[in-house]
C-alpha positions as CSV (number, residue, x, y, z in Angstrom):
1,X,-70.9,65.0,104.6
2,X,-74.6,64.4,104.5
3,X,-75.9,64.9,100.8
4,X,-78.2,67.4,99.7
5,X,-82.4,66.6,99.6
6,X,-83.6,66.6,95.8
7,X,-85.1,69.0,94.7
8,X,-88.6,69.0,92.8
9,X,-87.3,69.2,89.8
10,X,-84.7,66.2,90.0
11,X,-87.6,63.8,90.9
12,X,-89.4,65.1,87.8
13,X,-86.2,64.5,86.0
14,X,-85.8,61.0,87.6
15,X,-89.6,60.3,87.0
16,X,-89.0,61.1,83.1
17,X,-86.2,58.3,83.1
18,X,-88.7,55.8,83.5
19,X,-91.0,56.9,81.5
20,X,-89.1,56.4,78.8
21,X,-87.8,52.6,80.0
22,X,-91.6,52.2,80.0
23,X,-92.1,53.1,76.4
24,X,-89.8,50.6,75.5
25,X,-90.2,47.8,77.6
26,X,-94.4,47.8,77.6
27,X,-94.1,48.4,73.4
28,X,-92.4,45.1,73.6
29,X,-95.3,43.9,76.2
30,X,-98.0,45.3,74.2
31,X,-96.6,44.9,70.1
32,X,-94.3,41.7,70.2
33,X,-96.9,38.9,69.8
34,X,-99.5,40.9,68.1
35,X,-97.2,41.7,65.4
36,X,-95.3,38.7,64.9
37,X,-98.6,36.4,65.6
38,X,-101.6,38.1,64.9
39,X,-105.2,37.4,65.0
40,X,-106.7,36.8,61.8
41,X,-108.8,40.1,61.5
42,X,-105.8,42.7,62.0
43,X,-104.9,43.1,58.8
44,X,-101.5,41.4,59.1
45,X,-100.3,37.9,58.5
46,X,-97.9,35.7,60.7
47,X,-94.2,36.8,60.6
48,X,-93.0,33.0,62.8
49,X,-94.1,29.3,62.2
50,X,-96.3,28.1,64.6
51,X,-93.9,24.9,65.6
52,X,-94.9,23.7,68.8
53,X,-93.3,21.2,71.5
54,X,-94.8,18.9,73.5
55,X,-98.1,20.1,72.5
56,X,-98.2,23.4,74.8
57,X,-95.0,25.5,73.6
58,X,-94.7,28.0,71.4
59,X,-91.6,28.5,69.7
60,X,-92.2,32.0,69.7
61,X,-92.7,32.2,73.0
62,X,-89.7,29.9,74.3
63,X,-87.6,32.8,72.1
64,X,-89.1,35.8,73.7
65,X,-88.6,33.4,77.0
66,X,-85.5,33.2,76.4
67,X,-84.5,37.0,76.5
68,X,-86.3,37.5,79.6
69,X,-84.6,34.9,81.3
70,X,-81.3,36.0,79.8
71,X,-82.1,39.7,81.0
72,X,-83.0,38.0,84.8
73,X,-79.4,35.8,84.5
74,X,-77.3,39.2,84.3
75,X,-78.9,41.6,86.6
76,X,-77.4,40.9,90.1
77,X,-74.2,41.0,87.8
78,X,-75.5,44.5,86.8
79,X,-76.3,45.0,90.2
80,X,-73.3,44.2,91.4
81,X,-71.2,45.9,89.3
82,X,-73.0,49.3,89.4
83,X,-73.0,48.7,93.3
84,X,-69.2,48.3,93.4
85,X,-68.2,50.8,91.2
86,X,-65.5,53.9,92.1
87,X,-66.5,55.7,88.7
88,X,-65.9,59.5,89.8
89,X,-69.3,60.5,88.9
90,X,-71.0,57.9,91.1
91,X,-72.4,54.5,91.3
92,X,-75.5,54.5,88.9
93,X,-75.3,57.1,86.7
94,X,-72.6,56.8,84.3
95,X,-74.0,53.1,83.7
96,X,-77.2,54.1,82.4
97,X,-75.7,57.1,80.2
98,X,-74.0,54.1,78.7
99,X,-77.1,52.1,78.3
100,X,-79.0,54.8,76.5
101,X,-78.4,54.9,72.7
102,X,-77.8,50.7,72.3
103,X,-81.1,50.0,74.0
104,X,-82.8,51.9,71.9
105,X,-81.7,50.9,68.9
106,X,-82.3,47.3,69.3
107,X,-85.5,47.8,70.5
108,X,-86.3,49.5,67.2
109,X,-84.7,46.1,65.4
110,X,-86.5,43.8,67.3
111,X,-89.6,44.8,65.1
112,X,-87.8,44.8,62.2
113,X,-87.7,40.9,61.1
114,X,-86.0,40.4,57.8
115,X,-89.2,38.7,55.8
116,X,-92.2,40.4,56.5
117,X,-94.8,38.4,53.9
118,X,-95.2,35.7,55.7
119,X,-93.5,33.3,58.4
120,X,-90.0,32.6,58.1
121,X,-87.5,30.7,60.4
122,X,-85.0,33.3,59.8
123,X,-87.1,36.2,61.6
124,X,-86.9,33.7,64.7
125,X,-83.1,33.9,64.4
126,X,-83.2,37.7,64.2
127,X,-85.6,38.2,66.8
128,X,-83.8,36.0,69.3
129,X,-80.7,37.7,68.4
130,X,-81.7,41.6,68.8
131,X,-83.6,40.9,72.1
132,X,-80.5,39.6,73.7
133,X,-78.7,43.1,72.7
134,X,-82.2,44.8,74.0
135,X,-82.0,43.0,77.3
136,X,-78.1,43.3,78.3
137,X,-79.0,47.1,77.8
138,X,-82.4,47.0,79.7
139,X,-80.2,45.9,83.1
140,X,-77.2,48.1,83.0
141,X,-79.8,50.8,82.6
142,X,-82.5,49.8,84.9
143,X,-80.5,48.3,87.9
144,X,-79.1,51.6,87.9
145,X,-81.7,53.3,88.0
146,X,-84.0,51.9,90.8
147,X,-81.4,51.7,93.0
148,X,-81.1,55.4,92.9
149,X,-84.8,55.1,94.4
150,X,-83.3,54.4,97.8
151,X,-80.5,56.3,97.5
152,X,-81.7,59.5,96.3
153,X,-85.2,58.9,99.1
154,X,-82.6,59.5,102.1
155,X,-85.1,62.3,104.0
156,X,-88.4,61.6,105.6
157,X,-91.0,60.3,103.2
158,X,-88.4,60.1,100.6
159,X,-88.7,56.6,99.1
160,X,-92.8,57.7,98.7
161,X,-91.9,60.7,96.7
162,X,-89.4,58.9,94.5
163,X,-91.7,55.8,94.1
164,X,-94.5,58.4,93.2
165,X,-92.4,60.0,90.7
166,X,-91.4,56.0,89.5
167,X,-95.0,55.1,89.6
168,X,-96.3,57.9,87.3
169,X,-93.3,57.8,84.9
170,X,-93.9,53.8,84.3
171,X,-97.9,54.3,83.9
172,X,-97.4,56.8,81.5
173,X,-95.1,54.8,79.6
174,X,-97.8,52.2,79.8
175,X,-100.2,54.2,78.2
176,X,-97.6,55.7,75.3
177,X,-96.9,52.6,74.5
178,X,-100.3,51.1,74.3
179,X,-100.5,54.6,71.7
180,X,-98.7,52.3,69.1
181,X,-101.7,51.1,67.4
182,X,-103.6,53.8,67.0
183,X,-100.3,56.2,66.0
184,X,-100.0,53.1,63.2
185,X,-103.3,53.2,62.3
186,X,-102.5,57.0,61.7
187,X,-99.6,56.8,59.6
188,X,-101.6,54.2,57.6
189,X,-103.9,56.8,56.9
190,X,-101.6,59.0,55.8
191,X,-99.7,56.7,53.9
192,X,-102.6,54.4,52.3
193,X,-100.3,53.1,50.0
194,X,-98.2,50.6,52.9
195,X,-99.2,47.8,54.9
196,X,-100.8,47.6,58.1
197,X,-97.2,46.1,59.5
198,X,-95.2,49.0,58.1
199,X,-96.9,51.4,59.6
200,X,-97.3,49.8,63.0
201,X,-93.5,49.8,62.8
202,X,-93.0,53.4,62.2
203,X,-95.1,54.0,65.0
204,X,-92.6,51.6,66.7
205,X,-89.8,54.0,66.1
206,X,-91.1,57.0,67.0
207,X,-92.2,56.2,70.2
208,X,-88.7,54.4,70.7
209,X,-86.7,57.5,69.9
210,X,-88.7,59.3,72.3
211,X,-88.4,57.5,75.4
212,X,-84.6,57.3,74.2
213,X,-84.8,60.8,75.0
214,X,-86.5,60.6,78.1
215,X,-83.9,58.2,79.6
216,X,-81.6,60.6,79.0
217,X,-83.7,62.7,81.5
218,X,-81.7,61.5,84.9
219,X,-78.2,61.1,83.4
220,X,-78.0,64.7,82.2
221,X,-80.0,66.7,85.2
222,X,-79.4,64.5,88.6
223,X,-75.7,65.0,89.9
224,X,-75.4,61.5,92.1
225,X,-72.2,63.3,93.9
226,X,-74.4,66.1,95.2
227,X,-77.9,63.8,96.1
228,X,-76.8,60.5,97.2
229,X,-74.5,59.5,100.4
230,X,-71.0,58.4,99.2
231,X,-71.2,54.6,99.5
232,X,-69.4,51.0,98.3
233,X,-70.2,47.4,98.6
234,X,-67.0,45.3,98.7
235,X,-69.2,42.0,98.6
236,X,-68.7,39.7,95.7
237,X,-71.8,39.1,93.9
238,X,-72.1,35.5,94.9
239,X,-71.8,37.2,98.9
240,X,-74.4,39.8,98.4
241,X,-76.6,37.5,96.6
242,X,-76.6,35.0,99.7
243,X,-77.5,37.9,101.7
244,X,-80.4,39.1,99.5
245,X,-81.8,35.5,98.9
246,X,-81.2,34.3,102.7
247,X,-83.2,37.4,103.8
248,X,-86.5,36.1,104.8
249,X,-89.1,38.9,104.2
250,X,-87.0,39.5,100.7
251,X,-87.4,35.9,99.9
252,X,-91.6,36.3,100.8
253,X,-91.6,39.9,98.8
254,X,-89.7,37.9,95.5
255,X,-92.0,35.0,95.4
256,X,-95.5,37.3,95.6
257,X,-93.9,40.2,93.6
258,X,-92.7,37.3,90.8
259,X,-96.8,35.8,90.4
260,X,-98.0,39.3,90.6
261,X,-95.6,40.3,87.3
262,X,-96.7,36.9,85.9
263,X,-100.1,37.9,85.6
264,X,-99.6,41.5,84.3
265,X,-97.4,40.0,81.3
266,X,-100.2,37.7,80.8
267,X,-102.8,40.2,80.8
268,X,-100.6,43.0,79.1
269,X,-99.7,40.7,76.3
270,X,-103.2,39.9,75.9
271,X,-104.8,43.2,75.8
272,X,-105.2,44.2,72.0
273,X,-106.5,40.6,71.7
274,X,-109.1,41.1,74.1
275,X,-110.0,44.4,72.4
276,X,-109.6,42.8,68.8
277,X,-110.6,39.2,69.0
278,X,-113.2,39.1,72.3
279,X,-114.9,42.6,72.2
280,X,-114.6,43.1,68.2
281,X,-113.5,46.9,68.6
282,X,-110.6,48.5,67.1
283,X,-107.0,48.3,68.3
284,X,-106.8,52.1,69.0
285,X,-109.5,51.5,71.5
286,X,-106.7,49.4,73.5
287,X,-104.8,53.2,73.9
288,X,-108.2,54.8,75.1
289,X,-108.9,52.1,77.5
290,X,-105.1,52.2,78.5
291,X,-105.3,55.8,79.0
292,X,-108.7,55.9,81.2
293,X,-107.1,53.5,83.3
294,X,-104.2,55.0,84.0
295,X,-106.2,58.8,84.7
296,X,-107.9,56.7,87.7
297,X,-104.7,55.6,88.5
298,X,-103.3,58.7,88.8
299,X,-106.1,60.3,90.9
300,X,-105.4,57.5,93.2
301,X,-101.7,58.2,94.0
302,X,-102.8,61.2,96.5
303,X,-105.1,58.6,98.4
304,X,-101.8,56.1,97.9
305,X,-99.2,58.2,100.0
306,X,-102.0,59.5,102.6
307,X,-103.2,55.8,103.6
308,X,-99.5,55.2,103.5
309,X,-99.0,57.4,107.0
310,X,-102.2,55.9,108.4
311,X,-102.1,52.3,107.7
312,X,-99.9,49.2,107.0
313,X,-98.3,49.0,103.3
314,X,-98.8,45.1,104.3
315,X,-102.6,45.0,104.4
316,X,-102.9,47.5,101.5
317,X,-100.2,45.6,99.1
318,X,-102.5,42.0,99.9
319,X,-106.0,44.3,99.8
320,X,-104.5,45.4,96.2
321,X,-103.7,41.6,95.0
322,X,-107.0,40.4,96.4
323,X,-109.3,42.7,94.4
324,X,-107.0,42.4,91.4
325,X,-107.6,38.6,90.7
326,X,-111.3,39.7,91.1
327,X,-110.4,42.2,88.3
328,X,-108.8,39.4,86.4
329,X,-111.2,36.5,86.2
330,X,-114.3,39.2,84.7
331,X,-111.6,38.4,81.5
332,X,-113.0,35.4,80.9
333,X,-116.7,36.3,80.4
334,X,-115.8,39.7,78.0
335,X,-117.4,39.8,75.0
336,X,-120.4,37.9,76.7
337,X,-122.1,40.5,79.0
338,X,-125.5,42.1,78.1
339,X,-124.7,45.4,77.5
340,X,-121.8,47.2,74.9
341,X,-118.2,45.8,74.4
342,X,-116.8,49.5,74.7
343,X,-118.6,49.5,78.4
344,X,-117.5,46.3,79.1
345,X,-113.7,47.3,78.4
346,X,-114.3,50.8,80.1
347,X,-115.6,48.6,83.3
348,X,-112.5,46.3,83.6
349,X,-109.9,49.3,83.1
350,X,-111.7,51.4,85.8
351,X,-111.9,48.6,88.3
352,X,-107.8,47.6,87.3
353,X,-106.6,50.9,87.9
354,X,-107.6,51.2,91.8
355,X,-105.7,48.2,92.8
356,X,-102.9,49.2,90.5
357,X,-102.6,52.8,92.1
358,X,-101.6,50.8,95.4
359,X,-99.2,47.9,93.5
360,X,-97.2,50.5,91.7
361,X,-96.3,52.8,94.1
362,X,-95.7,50.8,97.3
363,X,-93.8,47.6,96.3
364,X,-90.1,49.4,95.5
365,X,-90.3,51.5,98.8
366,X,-90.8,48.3,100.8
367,X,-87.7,46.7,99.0
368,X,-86.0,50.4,99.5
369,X,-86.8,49.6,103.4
370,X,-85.4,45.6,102.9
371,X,-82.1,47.4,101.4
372,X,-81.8,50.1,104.0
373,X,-82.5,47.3,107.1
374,X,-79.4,45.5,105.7
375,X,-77.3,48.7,105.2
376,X,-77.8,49.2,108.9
377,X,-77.1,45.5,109.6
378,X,-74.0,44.9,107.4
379,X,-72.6,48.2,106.5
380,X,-72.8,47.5,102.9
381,X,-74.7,49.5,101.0
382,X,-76.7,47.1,98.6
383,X,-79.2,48.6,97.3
384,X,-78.3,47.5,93.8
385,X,-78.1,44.1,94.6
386,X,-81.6,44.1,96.5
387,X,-83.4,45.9,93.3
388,X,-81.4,43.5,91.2
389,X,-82.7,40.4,92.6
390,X,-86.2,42.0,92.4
391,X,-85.4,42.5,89.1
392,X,-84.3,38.9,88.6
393,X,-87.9,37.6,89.7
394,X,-89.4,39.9,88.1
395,X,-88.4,38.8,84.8
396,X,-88.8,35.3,85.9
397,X,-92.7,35.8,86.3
398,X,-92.8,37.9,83.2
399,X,-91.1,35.0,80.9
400,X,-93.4,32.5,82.3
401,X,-96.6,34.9,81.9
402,X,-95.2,35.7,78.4
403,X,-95.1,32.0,77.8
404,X,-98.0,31.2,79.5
405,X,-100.0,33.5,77.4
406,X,-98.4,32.4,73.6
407,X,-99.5,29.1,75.2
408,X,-102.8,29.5,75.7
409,X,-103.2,31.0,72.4
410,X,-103.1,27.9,70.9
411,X,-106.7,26.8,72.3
412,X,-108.4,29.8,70.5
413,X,-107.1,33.9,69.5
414,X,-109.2,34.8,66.9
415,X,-112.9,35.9,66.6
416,X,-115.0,33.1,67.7
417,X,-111.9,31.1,68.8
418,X,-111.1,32.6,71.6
419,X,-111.1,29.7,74.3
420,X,-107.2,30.8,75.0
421,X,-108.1,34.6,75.4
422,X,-110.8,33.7,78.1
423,X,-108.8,31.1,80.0
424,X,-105.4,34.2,80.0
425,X,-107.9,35.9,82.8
426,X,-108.5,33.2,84.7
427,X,-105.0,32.3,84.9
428,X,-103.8,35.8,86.3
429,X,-106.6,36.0,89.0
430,X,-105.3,32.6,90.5
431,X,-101.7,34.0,90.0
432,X,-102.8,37.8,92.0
433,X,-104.6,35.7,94.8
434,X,-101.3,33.5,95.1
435,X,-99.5,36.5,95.5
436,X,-101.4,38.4,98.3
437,X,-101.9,34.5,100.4
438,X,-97.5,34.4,100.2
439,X,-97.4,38.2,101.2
440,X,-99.2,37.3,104.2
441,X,-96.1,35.9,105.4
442,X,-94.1,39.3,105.1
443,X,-92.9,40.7,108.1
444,X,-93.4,44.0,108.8
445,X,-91.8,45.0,111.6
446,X,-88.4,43.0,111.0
């Protein structure tokens, strides 16, 4: 029996889900750094040692390194376990109603180090071990959950609408939790009498339990029996993942999609220092600069799906990475151009949100079309596996842009000492134009 075409409101419902893994994932993007190694003009003081290795690494960021890579290690395990499942209520959805309540709490305890005057080995201990806990949860929600993009897009022009409704839920999660600062900075207010970190953590919580809410979204209001065609992969995981990784366009798609995410966790963990440190503003003007850019890219998501019908998603995805390393290497020279930091940090927001319009909303419907080539060819339906191993390099480029970043901070963060800052932008243009020169490759008619 073919199933039913979603209705509106079950893609608004699916679109809410991410939104609230957005909240969560970009807070920890956004606030993980800042707050346990902040420049020396926020008002807070460092909560980790500065040890160092070799000269270049971190030990903050080979911790936070080592949850992402942890989080890429189980997610074609996630993915194959959700795509092999006979629970009676489907595939994908009774995984991430499990996920739900455990994420969230350890992504509330991730900000909650146990010595907050100063920097202490211990919090290293604590952080390592409540991002672990963060992560397992992050996959058996998420792998989930993007597979149901293919699945639930099963009628003409389906993956679009369901990337659409993916696209907006993320980049409004983006710009909630880039709110942080400012929602701290008005709890600080109200509460004079705590410290700056206290009440950037309370603003931590509360935008936690919210998108804890939102998740819920999908699990309680999309019935996967009534939406999604009846289907079970009886690979094993090593199987389908030989089949995903010995897929050649998938293989081309990985490798660009993994730079591209390297640069944005460069960039995104570098934002409030660029606003802080480089153009000397306040960190709430990170949420208004987050927010402008994500209005343009929401008035661009019309122009998205109606290009999509007209021209190839190949020449507009390397188009997209082309102009965004453009975007990136103006980093470098903020703070030094002749006319107001605000304008300056207005100009590289507007110009980051056209290219992220297209990057957002057409990337998971050309792995949707990878999964549903191999469906056809195999008669397994994978789709789990396929997202997974996006996942997987995904996460890859994120841990090395997270450590890349915490690297470079070492050459200069702070207010005059910002060699670090400037060299973060020119790192994620060479990263974007990597990307779109390997996408070249892709074949689009395979």
């Amino acid at each position: 029996m073919q199933p039913e075409r979603i209705p509106l409101s079950k893609i608004i419902a699916y679109g809410v889900g991410i939104f609230g893994w957005s909240i969560s994932i970009n807070i920890i993007s956004v606030m993980l750094l800042y707050l346990y190694l902040p420049p020396n003009n926020s008002g807070m003081v460092n909560l980790v040692p500065q040890i160092v290795f070799f000269g270049i690494f971190n030990i903050v960021a080979l911790v936070t390194a080592s949850g992402r890579l942890f989080d890429a290690v189980i997610d074609p395990f996630m993915a194959g376990w959700s795509d092999r499942s006979i629970h009676r209520k489907g595939r994908r959805i009774p995984l991430m109603a499990i996920a739900v309540v455990p994420m969230t709490l350890f992504a509330i305890l991730m900000f909650f180090p146990p010595f907050e005057s100063g920097a202490n080995k211990i919090n290293l201990i604590w952080l390592a071990i409540f991002q672990l806990g963060y992560y397992f949860f992050f996959g058996m929600y998420v792998i989930p959950y993007n597979a149901l993009l293919a699945e639930l897009g099963h009628y003409p022009n389906g993956k679009m609408h369901m990337s659409t409704a993916q696209s907006v839920g993320f980049i409004l999660g983006v710009v909630f939790s880039s709110s942080a600062p400012a929602i701290g900075n008005l709890i600080k207010d109200l509460m004079p009498a705590i410290s700056v970190l206290k009440s950037n953590q309370y603003a931590i919580i509360i935008l936690n339990m919210a998108g804890g809410l939102c998740m819920l979204a999908p699990v309680l209001f999309i019935d996967e029996k009534r939406y999604v065609k009846p289907g079970i992969a009886t690979e094993s995981v090593i199987d389908s993942l030989k089949t995903a990784l010995g897929n050649r366009n998938f293989r081309i798609f990985a490798v660009a999609d993994a730079s591209f995410f390297m640069s944005i966790a460069i960039i995104t963990g570098g934002l409030l220092y660029y606003v802080k440190a480089m153009l000397l503003l306040p960190e709430a003007v990170g949420f208004f600069l987050m927010g402008l850019m994500v209005g343009l890219t929401l008035l661009f998501y019309p122009v998205v799906n109606i290009l999509e019908k007209k021209f190839s998603k190949k020449n507009m995805i390397i188009v997209a990475f082309f102009f965004l390393s453009f975007v990136f290497s103006s980093i470098y020279w903020l703070g030094k151009y002749p006319f107001a930091p605000i304008i300056q940090g207005v100009l590289l927001m507007v110009t980051f949100g056209i290219p992220d319009s297209f990057l957002s909303i057409l990337p998971p419907t050309v792995i949707a079309d990878i999964a549903e080539a191999d469906t056809k060819a195999t008669g397994q339906n994978k789709e789990g596996m396929y997202f997974g191993m996006r996942a997987l390099f995904q996460k890859i480029g994120q841990t090395l842009g997270i450590m890349v970043f915490a690297m470079l901070t070492l050459y200069g963060k702070d207010p005059g000492h910002d060699q670090g800052l400037r060299m973060s932008g020119i790192v994620g243009a060479v990263l974007c134009l990597i990307a779109g020169l390997v996408y070249t490759r892709y074949d689009e008619k395979a």
